[in-house]
Backbone as CSV, one residue per row, in Angstrom:
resi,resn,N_x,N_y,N_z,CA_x,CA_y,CA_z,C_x,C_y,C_z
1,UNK,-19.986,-23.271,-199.837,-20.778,-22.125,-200.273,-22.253,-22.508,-200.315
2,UNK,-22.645,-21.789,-199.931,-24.934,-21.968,-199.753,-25.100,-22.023,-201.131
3,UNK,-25.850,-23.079,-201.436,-26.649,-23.145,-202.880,-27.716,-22.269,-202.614
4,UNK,-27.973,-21.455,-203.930,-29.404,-20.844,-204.055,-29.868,-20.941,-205.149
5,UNK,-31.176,-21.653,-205.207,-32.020,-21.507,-206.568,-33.082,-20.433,-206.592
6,UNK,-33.541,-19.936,-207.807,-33.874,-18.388,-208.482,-35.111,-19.011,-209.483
7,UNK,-36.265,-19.036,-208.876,-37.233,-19.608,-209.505,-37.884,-18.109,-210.448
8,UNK,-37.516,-18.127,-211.949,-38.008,-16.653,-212.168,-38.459,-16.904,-213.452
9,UNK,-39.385,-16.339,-214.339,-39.663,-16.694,-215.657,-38.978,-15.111,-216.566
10,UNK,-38.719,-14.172,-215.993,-38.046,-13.131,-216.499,-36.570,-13.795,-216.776
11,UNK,-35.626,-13.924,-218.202,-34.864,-14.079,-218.004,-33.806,-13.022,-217.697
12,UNK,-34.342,-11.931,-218.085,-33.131,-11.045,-217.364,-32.929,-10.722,-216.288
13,UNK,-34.251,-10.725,-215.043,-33.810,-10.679,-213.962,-33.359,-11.995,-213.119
14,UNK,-33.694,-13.065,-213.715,-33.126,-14.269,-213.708,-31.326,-14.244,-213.531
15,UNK,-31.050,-13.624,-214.485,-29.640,-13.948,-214.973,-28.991,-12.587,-214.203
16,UNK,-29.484,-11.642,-213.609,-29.039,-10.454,-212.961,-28.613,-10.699,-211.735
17,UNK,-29.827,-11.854,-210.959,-29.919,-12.369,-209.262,-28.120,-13.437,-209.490
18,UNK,-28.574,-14.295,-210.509,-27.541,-15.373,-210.727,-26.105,-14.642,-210.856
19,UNK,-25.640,-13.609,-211.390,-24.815,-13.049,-211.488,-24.614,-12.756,-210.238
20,UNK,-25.194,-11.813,-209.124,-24.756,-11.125,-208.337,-24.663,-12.297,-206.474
21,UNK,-25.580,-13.621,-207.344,-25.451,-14.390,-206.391,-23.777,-14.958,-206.378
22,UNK,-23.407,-15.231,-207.398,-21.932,-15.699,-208.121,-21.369,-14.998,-207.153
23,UNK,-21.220,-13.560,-207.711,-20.431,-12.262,-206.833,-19.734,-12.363,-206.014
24,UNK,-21.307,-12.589,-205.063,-20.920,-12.782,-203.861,-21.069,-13.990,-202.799
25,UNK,-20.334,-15.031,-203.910,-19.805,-16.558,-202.795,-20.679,-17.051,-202.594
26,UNK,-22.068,-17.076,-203.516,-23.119,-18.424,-203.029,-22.772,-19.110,-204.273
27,UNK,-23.005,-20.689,-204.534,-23.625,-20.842,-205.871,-25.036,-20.755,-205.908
28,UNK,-25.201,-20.949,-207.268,-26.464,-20.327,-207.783,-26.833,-21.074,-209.108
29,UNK,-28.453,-21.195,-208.991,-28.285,-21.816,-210.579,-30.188,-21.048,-210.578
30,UNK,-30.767,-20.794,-211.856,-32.073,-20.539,-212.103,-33.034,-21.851,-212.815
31,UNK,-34.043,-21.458,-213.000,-35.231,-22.259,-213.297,-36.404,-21.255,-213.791
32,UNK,-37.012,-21.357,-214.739,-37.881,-20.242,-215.506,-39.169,-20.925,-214.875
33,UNK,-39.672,-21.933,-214.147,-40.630,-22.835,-213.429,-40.450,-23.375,-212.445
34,UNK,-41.268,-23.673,-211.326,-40.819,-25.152,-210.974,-41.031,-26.703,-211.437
35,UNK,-41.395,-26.907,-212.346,-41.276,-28.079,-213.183,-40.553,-29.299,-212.403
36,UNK,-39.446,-28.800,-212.596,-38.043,-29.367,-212.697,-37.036,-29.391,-211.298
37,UNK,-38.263,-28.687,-210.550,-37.241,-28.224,-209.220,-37.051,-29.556,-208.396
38,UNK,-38.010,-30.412,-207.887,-38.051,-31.452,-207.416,-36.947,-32.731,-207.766
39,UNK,-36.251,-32.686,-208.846,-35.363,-33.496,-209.570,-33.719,-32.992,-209.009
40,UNK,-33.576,-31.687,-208.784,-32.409,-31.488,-208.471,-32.275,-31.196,-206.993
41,UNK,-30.815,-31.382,-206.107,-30.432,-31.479,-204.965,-31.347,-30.419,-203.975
42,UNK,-31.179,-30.429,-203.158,-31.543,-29.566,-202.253,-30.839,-28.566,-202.018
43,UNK,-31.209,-26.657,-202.131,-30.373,-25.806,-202.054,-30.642,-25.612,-200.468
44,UNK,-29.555,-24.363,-200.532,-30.108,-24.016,-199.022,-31.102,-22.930,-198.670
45,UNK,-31.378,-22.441,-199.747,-32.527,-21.386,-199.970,-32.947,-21.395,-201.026
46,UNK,-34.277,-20.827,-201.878,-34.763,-20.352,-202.967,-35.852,-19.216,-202.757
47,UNK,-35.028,-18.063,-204.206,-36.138,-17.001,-204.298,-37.331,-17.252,-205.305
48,UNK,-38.323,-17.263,-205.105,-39.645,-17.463,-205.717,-40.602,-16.604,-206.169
49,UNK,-40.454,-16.440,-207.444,-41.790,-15.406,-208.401,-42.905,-16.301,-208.217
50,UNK,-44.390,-15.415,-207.599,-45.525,-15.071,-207.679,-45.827,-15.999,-208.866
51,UNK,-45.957,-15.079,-209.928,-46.476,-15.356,-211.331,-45.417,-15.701,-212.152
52,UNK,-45.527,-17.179,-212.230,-44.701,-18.157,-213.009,-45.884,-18.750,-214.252
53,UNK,-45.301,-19.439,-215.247,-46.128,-20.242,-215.733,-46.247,-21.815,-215.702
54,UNK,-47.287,-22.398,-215.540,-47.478,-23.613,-214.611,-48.445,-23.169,-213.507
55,UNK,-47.526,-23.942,-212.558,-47.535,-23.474,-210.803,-47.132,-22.081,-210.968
56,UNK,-47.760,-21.524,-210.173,-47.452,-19.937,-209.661,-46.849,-20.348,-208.284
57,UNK,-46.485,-19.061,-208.211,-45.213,-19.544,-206.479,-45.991,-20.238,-205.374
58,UNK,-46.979,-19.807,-205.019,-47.901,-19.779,-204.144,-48.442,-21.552,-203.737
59,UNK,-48.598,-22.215,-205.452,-48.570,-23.590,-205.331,-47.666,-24.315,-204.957
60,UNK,-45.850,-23.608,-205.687,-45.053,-24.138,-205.460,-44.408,-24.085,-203.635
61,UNK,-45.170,-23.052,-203.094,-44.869,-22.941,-201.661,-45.261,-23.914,-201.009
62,UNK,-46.086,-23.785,-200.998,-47.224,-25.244,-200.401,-46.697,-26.449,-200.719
63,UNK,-46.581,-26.729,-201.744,-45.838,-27.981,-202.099,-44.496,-28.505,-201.495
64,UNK,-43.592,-27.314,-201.458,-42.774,-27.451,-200.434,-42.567,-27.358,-199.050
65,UNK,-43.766,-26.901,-198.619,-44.017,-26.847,-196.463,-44.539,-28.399,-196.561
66,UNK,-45.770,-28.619,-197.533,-45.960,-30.038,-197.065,-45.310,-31.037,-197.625
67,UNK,-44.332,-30.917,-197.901,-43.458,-32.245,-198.017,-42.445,-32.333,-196.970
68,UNK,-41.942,-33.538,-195.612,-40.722,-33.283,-195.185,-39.562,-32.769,-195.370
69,UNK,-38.942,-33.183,-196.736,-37.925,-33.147,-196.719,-37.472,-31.575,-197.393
70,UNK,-38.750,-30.838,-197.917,-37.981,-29.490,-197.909,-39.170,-28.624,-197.022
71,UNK,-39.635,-28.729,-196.090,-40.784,-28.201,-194.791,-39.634,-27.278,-194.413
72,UNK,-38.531,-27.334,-194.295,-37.643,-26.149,-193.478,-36.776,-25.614,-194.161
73,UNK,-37.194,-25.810,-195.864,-36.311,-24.988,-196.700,-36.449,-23.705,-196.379
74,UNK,-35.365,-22.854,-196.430,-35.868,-21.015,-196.088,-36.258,-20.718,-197.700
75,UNK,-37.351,-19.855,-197.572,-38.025,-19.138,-199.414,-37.723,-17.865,-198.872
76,UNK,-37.381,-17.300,-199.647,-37.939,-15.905,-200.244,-38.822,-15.566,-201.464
77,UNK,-39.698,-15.055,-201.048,-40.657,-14.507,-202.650,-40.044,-13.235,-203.195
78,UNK,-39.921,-13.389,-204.132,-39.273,-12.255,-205.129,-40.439,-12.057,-206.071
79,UNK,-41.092,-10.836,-205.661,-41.948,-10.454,-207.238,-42.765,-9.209,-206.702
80,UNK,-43.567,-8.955,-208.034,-44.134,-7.210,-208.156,-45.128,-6.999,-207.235
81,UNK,-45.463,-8.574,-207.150,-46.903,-8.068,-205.902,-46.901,-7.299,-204.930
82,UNK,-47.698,-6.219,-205.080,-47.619,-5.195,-203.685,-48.357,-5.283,-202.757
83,UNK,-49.486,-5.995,-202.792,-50.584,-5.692,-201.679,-50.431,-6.183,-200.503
84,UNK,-50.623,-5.849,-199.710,-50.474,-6.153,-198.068,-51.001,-8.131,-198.225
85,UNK,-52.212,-7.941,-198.999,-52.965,-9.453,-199.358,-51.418,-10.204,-199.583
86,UNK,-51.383,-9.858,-200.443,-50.008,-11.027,-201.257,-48.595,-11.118,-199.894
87,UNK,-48.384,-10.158,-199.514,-47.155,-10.524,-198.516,-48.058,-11.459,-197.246
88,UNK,-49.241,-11.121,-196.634,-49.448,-11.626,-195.703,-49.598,-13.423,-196.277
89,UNK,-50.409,-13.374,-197.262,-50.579,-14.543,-198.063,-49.213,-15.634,-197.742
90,UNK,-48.198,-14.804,-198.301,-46.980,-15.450,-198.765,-46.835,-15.826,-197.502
91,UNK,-46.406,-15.196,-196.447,-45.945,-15.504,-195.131,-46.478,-16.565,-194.002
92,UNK,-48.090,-16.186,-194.230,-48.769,-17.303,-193.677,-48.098,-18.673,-194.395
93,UNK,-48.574,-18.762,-195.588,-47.745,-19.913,-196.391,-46.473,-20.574,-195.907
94,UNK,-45.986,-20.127,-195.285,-44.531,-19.911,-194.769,-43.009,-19.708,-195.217
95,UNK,-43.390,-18.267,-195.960,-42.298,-17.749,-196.760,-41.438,-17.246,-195.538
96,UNK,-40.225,-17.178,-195.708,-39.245,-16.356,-194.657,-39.274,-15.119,-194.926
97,UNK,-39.385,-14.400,-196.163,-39.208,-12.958,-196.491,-40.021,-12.630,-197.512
98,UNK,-40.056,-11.617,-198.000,-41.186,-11.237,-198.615,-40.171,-9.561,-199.809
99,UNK,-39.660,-9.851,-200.882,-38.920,-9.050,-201.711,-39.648,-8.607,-203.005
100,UNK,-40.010,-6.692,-202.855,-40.568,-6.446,-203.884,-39.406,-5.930,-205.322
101,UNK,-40.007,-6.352,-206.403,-39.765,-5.765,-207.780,-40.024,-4.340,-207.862
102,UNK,-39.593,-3.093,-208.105,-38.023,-3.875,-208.523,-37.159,-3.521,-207.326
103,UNK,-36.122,-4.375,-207.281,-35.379,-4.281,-205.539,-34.062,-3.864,-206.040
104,UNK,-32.900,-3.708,-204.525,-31.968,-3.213,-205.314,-31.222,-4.379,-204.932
105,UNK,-30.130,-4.733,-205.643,-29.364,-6.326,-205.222,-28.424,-6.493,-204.011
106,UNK,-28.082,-5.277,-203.275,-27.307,-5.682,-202.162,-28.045,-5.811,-201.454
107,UNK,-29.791,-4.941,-201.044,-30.398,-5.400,-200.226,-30.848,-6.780,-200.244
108,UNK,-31.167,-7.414,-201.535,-31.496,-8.491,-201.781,-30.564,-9.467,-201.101
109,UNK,-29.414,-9.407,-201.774,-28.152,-10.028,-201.095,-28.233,-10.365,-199.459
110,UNK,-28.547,-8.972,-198.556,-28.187,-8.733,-197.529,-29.339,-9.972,-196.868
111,UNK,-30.907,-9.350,-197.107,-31.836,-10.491,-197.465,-31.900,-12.011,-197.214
112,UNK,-31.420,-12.339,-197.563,-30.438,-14.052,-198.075,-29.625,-14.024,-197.385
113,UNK,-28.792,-13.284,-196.868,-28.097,-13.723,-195.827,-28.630,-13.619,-194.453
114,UNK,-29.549,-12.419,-194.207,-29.679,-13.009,-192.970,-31.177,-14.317,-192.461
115,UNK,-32.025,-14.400,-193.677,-32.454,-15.782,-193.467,-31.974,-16.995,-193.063
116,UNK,-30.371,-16.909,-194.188,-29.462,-17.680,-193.880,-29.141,-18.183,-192.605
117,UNK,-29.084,-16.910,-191.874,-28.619,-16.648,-190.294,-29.408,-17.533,-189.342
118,UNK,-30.873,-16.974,-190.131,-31.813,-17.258,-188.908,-32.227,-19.097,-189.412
119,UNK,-32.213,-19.675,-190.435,-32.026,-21.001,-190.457,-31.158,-21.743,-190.000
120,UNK,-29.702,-21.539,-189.949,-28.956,-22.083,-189.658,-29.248,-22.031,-187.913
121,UNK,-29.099,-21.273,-187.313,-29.288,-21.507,-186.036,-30.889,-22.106,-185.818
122,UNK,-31.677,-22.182,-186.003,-32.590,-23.162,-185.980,-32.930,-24.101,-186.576
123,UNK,-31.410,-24.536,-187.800,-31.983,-25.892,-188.303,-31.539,-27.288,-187.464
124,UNK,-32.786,-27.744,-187.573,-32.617,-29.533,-186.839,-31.634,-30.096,-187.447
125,UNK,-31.203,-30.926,-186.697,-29.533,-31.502,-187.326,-30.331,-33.267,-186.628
126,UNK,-31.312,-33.376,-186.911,-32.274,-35.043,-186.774,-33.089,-34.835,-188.162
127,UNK,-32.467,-36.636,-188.337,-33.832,-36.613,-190.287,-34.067,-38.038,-189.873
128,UNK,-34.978,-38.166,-190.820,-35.284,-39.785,-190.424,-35.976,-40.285,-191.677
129,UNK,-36.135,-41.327,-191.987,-36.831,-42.274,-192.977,-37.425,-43.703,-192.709
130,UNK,-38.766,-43.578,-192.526,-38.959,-45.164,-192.284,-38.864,-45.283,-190.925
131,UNK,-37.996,-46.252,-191.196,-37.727,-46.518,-189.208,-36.194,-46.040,-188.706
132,UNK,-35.580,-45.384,-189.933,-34.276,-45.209,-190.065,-34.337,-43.806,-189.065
133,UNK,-33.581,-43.546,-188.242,-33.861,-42.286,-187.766,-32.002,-41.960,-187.167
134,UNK,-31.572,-40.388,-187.133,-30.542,-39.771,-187.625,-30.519,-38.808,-187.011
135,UNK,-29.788,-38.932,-185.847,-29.895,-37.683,-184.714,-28.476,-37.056,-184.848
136,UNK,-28.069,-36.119,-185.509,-26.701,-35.262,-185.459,-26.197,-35.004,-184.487
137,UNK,-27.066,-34.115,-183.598,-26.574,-33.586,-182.389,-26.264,-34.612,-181.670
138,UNK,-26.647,-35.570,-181.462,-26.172,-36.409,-180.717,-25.336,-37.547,-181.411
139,UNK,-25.151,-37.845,-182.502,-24.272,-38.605,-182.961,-25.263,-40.122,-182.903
140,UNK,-26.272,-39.716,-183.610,-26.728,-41.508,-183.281,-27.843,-41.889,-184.080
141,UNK,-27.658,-43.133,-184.316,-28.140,-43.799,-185.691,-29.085,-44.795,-185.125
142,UNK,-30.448,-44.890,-185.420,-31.183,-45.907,-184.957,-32.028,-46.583,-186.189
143,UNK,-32.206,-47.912,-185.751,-33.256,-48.442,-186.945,-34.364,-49.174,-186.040
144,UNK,-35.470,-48.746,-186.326,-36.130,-49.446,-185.379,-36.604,-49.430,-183.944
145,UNK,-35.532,-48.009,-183.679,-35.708,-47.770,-182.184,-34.082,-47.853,-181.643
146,UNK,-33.294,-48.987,-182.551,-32.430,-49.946,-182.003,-30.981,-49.003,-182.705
147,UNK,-30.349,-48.350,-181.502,-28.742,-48.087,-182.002,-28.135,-49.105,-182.995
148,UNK,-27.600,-48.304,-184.156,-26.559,-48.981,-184.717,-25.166,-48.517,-184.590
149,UNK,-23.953,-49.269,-184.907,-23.221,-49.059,-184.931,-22.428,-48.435,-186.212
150,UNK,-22.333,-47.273,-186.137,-21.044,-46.846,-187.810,-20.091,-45.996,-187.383
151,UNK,-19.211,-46.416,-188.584,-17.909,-45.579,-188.346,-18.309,-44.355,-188.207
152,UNK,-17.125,-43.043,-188.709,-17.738,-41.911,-188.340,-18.309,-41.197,-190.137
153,UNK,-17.250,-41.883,-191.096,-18.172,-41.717,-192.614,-19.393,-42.861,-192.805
154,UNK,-19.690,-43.360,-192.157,-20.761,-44.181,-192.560,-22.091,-43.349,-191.904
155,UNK,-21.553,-42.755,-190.731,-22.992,-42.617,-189.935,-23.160,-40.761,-191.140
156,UNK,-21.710,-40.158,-191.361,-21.837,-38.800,-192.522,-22.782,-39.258,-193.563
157,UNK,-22.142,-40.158,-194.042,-23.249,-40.751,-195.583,-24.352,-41.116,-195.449
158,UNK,-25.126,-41.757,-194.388,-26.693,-42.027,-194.167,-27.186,-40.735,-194.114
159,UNK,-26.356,-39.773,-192.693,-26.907,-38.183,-192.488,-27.656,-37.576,-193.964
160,UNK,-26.544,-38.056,-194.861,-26.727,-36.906,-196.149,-28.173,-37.631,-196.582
161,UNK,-27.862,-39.029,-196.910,-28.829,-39.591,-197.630,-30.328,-39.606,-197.692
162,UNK,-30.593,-39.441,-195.816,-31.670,-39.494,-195.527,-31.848,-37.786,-195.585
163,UNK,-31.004,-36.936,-195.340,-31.749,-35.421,-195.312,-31.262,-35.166,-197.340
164,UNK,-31.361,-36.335,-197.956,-32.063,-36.135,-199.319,-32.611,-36.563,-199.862
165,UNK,-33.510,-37.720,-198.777,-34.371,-39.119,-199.585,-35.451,-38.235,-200.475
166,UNK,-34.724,-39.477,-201.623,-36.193,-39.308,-202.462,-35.047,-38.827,-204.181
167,UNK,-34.015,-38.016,-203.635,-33.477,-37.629,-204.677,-32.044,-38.847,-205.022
168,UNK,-31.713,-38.857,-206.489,-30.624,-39.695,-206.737,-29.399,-38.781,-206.758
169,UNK,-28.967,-39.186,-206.148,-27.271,-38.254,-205.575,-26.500,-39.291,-206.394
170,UNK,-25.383,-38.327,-207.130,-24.283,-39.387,-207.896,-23.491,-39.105,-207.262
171,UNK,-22.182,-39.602,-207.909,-21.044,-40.207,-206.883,-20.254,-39.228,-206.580
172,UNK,-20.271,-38.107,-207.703,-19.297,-37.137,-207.133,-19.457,-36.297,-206.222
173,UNK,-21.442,-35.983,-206.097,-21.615,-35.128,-204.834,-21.701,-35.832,-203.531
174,UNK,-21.851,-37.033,-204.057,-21.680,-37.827,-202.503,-20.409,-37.526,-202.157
175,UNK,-19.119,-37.569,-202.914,-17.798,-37.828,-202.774,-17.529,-36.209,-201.920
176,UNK,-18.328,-35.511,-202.842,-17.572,-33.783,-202.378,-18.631,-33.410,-201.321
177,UNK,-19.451,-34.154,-200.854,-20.223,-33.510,-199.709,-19.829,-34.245,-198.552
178,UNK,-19.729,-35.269,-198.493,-19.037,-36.274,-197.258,-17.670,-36.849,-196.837
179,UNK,-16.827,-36.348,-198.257,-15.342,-37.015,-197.920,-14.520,-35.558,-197.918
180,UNK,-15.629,-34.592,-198.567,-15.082,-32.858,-198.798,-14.283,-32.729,-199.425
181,UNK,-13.586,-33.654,-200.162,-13.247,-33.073,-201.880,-13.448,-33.865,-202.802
182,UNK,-13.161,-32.865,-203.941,-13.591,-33.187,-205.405,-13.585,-34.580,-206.078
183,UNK,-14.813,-35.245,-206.333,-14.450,-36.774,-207.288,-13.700,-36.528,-207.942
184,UNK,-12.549,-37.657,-208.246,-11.416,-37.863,-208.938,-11.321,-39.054,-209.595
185,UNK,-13.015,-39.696,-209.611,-12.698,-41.307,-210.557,-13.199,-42.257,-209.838
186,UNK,-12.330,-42.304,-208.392,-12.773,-43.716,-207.722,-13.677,-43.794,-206.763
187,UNK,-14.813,-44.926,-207.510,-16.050,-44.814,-207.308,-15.641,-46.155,-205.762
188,UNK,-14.780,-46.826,-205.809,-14.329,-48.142,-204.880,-15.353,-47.589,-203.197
189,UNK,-14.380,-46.524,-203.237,-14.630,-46.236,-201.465,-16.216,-45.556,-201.109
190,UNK,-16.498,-45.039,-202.196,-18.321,-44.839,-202.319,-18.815,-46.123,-202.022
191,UNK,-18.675,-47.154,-203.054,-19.480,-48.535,-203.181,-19.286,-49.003,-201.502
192,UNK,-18.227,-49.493,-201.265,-17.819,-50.130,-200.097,-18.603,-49.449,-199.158
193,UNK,-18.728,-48.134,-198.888,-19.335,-47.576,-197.826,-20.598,-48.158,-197.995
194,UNK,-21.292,-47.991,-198.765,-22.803,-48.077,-198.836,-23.175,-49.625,-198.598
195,UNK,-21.799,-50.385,-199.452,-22.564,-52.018,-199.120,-22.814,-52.444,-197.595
196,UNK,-21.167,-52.143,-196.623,-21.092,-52.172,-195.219,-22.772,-51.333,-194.757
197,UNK,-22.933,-50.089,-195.343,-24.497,-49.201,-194.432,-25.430,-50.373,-194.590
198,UNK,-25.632,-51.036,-196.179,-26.261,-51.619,-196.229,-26.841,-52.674,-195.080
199,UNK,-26.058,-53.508,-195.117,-25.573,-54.604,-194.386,-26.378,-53.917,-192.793
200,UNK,-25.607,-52.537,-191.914,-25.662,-52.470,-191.167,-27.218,-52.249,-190.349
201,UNK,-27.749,-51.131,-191.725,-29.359,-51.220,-191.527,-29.843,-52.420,-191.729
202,UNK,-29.667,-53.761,-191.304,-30.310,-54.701,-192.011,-31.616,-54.676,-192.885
203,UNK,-32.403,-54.953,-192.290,-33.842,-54.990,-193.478,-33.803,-53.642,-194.429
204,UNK,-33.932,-52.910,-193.247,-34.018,-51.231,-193.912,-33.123,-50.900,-194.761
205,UNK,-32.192,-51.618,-195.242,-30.763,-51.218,-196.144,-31.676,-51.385,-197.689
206,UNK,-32.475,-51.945,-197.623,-33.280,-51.804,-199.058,-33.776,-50.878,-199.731
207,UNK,-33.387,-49.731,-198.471,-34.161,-48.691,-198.745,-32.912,-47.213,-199.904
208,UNK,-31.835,-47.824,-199.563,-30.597,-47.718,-200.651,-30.452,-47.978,-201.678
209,UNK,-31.124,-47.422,-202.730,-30.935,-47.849,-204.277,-30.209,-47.537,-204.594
210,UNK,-29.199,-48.308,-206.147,-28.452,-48.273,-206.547,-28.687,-47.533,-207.744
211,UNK,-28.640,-46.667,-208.140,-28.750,-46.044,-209.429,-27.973,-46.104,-210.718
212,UNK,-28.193,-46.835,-211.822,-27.124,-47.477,-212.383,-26.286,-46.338,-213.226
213,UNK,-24.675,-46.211,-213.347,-24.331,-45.342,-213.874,-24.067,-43.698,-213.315
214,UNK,-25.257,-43.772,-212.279,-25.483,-42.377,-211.703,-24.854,-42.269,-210.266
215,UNK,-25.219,-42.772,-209.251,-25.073,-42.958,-207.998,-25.950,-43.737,-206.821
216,UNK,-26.496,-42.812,-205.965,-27.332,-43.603,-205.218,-28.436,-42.713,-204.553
217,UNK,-29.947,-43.542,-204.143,-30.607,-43.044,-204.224,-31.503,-43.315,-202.481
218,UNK,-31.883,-42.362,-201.605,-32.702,-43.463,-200.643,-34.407,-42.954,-200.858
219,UNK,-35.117,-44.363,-200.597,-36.196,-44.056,-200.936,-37.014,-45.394,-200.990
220,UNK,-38.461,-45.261,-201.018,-39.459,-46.879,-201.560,-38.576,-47.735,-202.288
């Protein structure tokens, strides 16, 4: 199911989007800021209010085109702004859509899905870190320039790692995003994978932190 985060300082329309995101088969979680957004996983979309307190959306947009690792997140702006100024604004910025207050929720819905549409068929399935580089489509793992060799969960678990460097992933979403079901305890076949990646990126395997208690992290 597509994660979506709901950047909104209204909590009732906060908790209205979150409901109807539930509904209908995304998960969903909110945030009254972005503060805090940078700390948790990567969704596959987020809707974004204008006028937040802190950062207003507009900062928080920017912040996210110029960083790699969320440059091809799909946004939607969600808020009252009407003026031609504010949508063109947003878009230049590089919002995908542009949703006025007050909206009605299936269009919204409908909305989100077809961004959905139009990301997925143009998202890059290549991430890279360092010298670590991670070509999907083609199935191939380089460090340095230089093919490595991995099984077929080893080369899954770098994929993830590097299209989430920077964030600490624990063991169970590693477990339920790369082995595709639910942690059940044993942390064994996590560890083992990562020591073998280790190993395999040689130098660059440093770039695998261990997060104590939590999981694992790639990054400086």
């Amino acid at each position: 199911m597509p994660l979506i985060y709901i950047i909104e300082d209204d909590e009732d329309i906060r908790e209205l989007v979150l409901y109807a995101l539930k509904s209908n088969g995304f998960q969903a979680k909110g945030f009254e800021s972005g503060k805090d957004l940078f700390k948790h996983p990567l969704p596959d979309l987020i809707l974004l209010d204008i006028m937040l307190p802190g950062e207003d959306g507009y900062t928080i947009l920017n912040k996210l085109k110029k960083n790699p690792t969320t440059a091809d997140l799909p946004v939607i702006m969600l808020t009252a702004k009407t003026s031609e100024l504010d949508k063109v604004k947003s878009l230049d910025a590089g919002a995908d859509d542009y949703v006025e207050k007050p909206f009605g929720i299936m269009e919204l819905i409908s909305r989100i899905k077809a961004v959905l549409r139009r990301s997925k068929r143009s998202e890059s399935k290549a991430a890279s870190f360092k010298d670590i580089k991670v070509d999907y489509d083609r199935y191939i793992a380089t460090v340095g320039g230089k093919e490595i060799k991995l099984t077929h969960k080893e080369f899954e678990l770098l994929y993830y790692l590097v299209k989430n460097q920077g964030l600490v992933l624990s063991r169970e979403k590693i477990m339920n995003e790369v082995w595709g079901f639910e942690f059940e305890g044993e942390t064994r076949t996590i560890d083992v994978h990562i020591r073998t990646l280790r190993l395999k990126l040689g130098d660059a395997g440093k770039y695998i932190h261990t997060v104590r208690n939590v999981g694992y992290k790639l990054g400086e």
